[in-house]
C-alpha positions as CSV (number, residue, x, y, z in Angstrom):
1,X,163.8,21.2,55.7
2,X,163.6,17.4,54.6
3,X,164.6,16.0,51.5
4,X,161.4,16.2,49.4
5,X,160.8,20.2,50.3
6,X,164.7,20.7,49.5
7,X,163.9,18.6,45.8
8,X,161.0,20.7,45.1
9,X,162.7,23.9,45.5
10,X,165.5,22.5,43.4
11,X,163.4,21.8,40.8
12,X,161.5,25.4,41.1
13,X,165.1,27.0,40.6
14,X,165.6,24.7,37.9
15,X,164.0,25.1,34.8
16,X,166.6,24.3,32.1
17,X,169.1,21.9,32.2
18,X,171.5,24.8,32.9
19,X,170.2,25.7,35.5
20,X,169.8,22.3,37.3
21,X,173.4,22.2,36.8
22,X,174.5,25.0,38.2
23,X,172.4,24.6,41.1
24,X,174.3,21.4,41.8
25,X,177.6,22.7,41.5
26,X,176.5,25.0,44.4
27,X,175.3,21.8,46.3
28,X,178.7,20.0,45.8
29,X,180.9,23.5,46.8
30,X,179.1,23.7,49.9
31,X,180.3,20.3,51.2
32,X,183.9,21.2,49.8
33,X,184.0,19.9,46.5
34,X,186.5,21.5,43.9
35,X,185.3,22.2,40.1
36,X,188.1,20.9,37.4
37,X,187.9,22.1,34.1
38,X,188.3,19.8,31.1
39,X,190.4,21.8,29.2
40,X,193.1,22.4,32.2
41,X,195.5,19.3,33.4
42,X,193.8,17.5,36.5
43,X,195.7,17.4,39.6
44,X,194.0,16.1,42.5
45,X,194.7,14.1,46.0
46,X,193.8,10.8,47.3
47,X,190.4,12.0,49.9
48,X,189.5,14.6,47.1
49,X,186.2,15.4,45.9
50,X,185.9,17.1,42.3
51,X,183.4,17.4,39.7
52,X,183.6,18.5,36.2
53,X,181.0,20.1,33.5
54,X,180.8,20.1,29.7
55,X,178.6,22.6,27.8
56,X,176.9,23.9,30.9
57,X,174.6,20.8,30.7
58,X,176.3,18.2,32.1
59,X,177.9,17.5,34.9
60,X,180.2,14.8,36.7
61,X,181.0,14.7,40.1
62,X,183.9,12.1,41.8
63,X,185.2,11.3,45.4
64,X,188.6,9.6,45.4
65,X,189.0,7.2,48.3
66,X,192.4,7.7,50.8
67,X,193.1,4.1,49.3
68,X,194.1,5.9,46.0
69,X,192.8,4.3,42.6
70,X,190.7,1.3,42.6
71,X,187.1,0.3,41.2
72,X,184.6,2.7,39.8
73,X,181.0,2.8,41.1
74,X,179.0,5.0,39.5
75,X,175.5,6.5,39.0
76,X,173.9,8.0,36.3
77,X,170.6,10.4,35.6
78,X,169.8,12.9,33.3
79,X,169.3,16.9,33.6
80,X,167.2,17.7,30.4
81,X,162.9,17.4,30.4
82,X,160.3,17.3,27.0
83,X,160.3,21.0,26.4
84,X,159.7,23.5,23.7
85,X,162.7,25.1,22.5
86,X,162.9,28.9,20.9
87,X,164.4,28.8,17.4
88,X,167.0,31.5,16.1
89,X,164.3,33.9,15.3
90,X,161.6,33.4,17.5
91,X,159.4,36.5,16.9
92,X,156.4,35.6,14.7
93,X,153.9,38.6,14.1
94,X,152.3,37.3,10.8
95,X,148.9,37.3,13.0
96,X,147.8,40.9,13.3
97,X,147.7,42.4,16.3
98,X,149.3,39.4,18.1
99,X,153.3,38.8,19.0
100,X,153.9,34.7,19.3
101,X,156.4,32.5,19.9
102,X,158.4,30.6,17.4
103,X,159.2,27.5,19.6
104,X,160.0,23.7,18.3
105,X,159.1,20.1,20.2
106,X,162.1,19.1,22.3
107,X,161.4,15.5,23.4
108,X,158.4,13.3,23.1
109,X,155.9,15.5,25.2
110,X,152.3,15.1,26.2
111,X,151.8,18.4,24.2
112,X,148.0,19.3,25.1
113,X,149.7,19.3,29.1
114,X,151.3,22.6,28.4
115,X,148.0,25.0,26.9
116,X,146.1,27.3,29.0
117,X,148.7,27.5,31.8
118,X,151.6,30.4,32.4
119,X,154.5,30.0,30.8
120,X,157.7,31.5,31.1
121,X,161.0,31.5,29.3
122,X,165.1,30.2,30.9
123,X,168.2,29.2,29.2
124,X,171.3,30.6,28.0
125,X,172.4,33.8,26.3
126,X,175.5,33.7,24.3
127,X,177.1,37.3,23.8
128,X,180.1,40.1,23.3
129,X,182.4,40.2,26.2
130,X,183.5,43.4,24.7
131,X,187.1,41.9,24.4
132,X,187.0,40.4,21.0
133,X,185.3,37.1,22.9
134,X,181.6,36.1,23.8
135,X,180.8,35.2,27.2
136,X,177.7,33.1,28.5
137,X,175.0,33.9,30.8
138,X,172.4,32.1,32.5
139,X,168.6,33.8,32.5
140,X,165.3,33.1,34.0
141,X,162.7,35.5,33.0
142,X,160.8,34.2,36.0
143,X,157.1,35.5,35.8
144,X,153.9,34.5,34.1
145,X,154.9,36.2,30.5
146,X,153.1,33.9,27.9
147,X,150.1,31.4,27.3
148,X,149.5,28.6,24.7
149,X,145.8,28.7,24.5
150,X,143.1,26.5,23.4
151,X,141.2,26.7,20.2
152,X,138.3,27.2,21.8
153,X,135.5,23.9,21.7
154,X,133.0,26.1,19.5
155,X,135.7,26.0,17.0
156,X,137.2,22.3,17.2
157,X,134.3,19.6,18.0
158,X,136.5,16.7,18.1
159,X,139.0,18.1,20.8
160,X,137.5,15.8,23.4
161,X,137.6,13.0,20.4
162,X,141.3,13.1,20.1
163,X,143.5,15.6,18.6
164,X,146.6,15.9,16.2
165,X,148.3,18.6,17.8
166,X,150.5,20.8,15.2
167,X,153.5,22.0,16.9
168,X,154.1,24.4,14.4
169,X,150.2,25.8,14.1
170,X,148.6,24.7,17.3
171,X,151.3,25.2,19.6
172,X,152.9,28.6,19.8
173,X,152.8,30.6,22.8
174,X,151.6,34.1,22.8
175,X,153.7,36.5,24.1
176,X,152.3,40.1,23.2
177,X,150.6,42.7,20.9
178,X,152.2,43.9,17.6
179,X,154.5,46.8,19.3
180,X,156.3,44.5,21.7
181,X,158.6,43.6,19.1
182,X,161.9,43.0,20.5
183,X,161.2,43.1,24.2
184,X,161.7,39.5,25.3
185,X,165.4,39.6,24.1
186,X,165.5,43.3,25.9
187,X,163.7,41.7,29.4
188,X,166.4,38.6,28.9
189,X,169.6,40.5,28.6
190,X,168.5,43.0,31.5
191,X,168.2,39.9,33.5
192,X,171.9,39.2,32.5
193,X,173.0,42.1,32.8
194,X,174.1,43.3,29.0
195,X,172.7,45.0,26.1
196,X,170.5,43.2,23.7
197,X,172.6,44.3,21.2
198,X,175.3,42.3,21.9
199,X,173.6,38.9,22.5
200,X,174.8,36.8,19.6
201,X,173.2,33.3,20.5
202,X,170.8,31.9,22.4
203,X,169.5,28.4,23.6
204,X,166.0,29.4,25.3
205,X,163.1,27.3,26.8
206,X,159.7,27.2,27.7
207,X,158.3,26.1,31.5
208,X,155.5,26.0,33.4
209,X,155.1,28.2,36.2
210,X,152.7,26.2,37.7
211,X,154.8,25.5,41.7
212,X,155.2,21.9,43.3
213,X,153.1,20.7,45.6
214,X,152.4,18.0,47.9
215,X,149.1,16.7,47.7
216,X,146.8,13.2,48.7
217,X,144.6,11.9,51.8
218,X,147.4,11.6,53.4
219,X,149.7,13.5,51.7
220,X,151.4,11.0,50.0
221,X,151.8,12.4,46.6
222,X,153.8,15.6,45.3
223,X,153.2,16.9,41.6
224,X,156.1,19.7,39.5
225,X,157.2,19.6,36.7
226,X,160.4,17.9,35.6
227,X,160.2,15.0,37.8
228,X,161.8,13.1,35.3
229,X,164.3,13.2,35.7
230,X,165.4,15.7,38.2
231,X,164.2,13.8,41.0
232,X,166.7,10.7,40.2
233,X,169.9,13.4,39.0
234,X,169.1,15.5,42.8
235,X,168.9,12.7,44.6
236,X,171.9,11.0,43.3
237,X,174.1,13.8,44.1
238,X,172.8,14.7,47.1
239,X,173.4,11.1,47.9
240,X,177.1,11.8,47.0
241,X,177.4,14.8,48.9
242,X,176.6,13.0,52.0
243,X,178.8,10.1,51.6
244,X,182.2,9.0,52.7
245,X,183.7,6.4,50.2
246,X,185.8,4.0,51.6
247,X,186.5,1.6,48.9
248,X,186.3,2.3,45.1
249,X,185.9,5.5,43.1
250,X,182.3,6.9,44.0
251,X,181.2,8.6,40.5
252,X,177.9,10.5,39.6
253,X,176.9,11.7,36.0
254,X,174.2,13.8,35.0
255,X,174.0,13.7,31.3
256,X,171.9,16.5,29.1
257,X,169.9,15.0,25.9
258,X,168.6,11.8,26.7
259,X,165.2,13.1,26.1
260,X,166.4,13.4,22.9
261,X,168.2,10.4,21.9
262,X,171.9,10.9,24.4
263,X,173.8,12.0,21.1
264,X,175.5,15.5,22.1
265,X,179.0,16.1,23.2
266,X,177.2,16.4,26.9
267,X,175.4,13.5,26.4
268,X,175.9,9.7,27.7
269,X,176.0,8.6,24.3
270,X,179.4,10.5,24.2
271,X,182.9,10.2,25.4
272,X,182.0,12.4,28.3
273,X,182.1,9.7,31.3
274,X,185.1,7.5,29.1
275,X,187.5,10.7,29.1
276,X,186.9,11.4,32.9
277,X,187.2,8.0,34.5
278,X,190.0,7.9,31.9
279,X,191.7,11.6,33.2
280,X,191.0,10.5,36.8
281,X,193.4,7.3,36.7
282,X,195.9,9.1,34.5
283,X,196.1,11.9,37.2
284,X,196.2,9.2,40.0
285,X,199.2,7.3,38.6
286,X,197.4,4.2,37.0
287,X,198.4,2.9,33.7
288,X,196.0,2.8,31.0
289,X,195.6,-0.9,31.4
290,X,194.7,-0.4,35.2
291,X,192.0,2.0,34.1
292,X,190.3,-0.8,31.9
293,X,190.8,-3.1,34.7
294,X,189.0,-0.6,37.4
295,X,186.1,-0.4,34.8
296,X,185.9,-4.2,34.3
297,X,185.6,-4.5,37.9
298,X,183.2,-1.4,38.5
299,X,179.2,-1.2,38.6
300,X,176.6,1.6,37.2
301,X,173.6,2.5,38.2
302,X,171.1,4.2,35.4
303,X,168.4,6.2,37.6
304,X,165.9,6.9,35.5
305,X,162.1,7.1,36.7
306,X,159.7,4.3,35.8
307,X,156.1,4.1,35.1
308,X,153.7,3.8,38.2
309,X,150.3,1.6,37.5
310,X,148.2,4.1,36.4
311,X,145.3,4.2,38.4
312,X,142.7,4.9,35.6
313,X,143.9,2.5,33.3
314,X,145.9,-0.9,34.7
315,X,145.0,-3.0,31.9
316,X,148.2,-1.3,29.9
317,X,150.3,-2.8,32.7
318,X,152.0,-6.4,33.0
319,X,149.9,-8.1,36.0
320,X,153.0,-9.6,37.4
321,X,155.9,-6.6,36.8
322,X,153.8,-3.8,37.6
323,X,155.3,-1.0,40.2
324,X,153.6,1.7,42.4
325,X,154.3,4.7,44.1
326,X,156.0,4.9,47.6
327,X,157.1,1.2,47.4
328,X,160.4,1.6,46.7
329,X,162.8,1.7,43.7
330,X,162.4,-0.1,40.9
331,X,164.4,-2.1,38.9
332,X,164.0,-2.0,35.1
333,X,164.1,-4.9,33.0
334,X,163.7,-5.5,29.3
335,X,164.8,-8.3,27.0
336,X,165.1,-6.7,23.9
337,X,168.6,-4.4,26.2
338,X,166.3,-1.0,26.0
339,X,167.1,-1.3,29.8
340,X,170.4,-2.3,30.7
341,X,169.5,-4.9,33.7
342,X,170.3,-8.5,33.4
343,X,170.4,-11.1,36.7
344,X,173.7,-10.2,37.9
345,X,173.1,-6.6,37.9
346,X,169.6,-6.9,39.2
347,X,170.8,-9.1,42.3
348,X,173.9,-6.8,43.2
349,X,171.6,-4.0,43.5
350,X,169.1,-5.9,45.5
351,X,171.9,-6.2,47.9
352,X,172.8,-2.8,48.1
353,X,169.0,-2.3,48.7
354,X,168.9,-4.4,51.4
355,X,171.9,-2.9,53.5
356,X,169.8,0.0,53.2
357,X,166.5,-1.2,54.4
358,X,165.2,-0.3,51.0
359,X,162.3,-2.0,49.2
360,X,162.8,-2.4,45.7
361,X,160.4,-3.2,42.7
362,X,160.3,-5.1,39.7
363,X,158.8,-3.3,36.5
364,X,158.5,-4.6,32.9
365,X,156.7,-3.5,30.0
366,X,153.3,-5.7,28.7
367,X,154.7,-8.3,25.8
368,X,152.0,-6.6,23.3
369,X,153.5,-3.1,24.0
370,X,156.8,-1.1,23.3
371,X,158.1,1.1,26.2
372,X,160.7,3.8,26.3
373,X,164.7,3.2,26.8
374,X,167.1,5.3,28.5
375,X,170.9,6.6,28.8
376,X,172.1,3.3,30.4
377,X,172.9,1.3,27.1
378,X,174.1,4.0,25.7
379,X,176.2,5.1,27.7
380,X,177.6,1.1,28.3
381,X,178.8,1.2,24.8
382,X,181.5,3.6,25.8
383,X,182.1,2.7,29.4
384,X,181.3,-1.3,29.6
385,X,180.7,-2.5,33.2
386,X,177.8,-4.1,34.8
387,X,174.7,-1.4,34.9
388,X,171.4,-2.2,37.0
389,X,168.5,0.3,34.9
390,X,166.5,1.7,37.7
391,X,164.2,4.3,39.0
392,X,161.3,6.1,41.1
393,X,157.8,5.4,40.4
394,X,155.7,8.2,38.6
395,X,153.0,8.8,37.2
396,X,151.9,11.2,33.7
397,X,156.0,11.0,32.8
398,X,156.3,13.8,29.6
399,X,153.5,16.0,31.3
400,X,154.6,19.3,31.8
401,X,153.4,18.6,35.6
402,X,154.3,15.2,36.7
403,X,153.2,13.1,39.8
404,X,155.3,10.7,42.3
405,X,155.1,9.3,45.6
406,X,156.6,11.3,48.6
407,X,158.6,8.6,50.2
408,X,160.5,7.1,47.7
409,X,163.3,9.8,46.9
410,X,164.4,8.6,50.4
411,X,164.3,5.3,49.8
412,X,166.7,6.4,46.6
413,X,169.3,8.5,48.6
414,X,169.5,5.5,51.4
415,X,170.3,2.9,48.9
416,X,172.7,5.5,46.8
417,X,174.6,5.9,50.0
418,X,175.1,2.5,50.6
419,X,176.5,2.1,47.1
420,X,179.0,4.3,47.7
421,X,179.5,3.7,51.4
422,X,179.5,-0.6,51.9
């Protein structure tokens, strides 16, 4: 199985940011990685390999060199995707003879991507351990159970004109008839395994069904959902998981939220990466003013995918900065710091890329037009080192079914290997 098959089913068994998480704590125990937890004291050895989680969402993984402390290099992705999120009480029967969905926007979606396709529901349930304490459980109801269908053309002339879409009147999902009150919560905890009756929380959301495939004259091309940015937060760690660090502290985040603004406790606008570099020198022997000098002297990498040319519409893209598919990574630049790359940064990792046999790319937003930003700022306001902003080419990024090129999470694995490797 090569890399790209192994991604896709990833992303299949991943449909919340739980669940990619927990997939890759399975990936890093099965090349002998031990789980710490924050709330426990940290021991762990020179030649150890560890990772550690907060709210189920977020995860950092760590390889300490048999040199002992020195340098941190670290990478950085995200596990969330735009989604639609199922509020507290999600049951809306005010239309007769219909059960819908109460759902909200999470993240800046395309939002007309997601009607007239099967949907289904993943997340979290919160309940009674039947000790006094509540216990968490990861669910996947994991079949077609709900559509978001179209008004149909007859009814809305200017849907080919451009729509507003409503979330909360054009958006919700149907899910049954009038008598199948209470059975998604009853299908949810079965998959857990507990009574209904004692779920007391949940955090629930939507996905497409629709599976990944590989596609193009040649093949070239794969389409799933949750490309961004799964593909950059797999790829990273399975870059980890294959490496042997033999000089600095090889580090790789995968931060829940960004799609969302980074601003959680599991987020990288949070003290989540700070604390654990911090914890890991503390638990090595290194003064507090030895930690500060191994993050003065470190480098980050924020993988986060970029905007391929689209091939409809090129005229929205800079003539000279302009990146494609299967071409390599790109580097991310932007004056106004809503990318973190600057010309130190940007020629260190052209370096690495080079070691690697890796072609890299240059992208940068049109003068005349405002692009996105990502978790690498953010999180360089609590951890301050030199941080290259990079990423794989795409193409429809926020769909619910994205599109990328099937070479380049190679290229990204080869040069994340000879980051931590060289």
């Amino acid at each position: 199985m090569d890399n790209l098959e192994r991604f896709l089913n990833f992303a299949e068994q991943s449909p919340t940011a739980f669940h990619a998480v927990e997939n890759l704590k399975d990936m890093l125990r099965g090349v002998g990685f031990r789980e710490l937890k924050e709330k426990d004291p940290w021991m762990m050895d020179e030649g150890g390999k560890y990772f550690v989680t907060r709210n189920d969402s977020a995860i950092i993984a760590f390889m300490i060199p048999r040199s002992g402390f020195s340098p941190f290099k670290i990478a950085a992705a995200h596990s969330d995707s735009p989604t639609f999120k199922l509020k507290p009480h999600f049951e809306d029967g005010t239309e007769k003879g219909y059960l819908r969905l109460n759902v909200e926007k999470y993240g800046g979606m395309i939002m007309s991507s997601w009607l007239d396709r099967p949907l289904s529901v993943a997340g979290r349930l919160v309940a009674r351990d039947g000790h006094g304490g509540v216990v968490t459980k990861l669910v996947n109801l994991d079949r077609d159970a709900m559509v978001i269908p179209n008004l149909p053309i007859h009814f809305n002339r200017k849907v080919n004109d451009g729509y507003a879409w409503n979330a909360q009147t054009d958006l919700l999902p149907l899910y049954g008839e009038g008598d199948d009150v209470g059975k998604l919560m009853r299908e949810l905890a079965e998959d857990a395994g507990i009574q209904a009756e004692d779920v007391l929380a949940h955090d629930l959301f939507l996905y497409s069904r629709q599976a990944g495939s590989v596609w193009g004259a040649q093949e070239q091309f794969f389409s799933c959902g949750r490309i961004d940015d799964l593909e950059c937060a797999w790829g990273c760690m399975k870059a980890l998981s294959e490496s042997e660090t033999r000089e600095g502290i090889a580090v790789c985040a995968v931060f829940d939220n960004e799609e969302v603004g980074s601003l959680s406790k599991q987020g990288a606008n949070s003290n989540f990466l700070y604390d654990t570099l911090t914890r890991i020198g503390f638990a090595l022997g290194a003064s507090d003013g030895e930690i500060r000098a191994a993050m003065g002297d470190g480098f980050m990498i924020s993988a986060d995918n970029a905007h391929a040319v689209h091939p409809n519409h090129g005229e929205l893209y800079d003539k000279q900065n302009r990146v494609y598919m299967n071409q390599g990574v790109v580097i991310k630049h932007n004056a106004n710091q809503k990318y973190t790359t600057d010309a130190v940064s940007d020629a260190l990792f052209t370096l690495i890329c080079e070691r690697a046999d890796v072609p890299v790319q240059h992208f940068s937003n049109r003068s005349d037009m405002t692009g996105g930003s990502t978790l690498g700022n953010l999180s360089n306001a609590h951890v301050s080192l030199n941080t290259v902003d990079i990423g794989l080419a795409q193409l429809a990024m926020h769909s619910v079914c994205e599109t990328a090129g099937t070479k380049d999470l190679d290229y990204l694995i080869r040069a994340m290997r000879s980051f931590w490797q060289e």
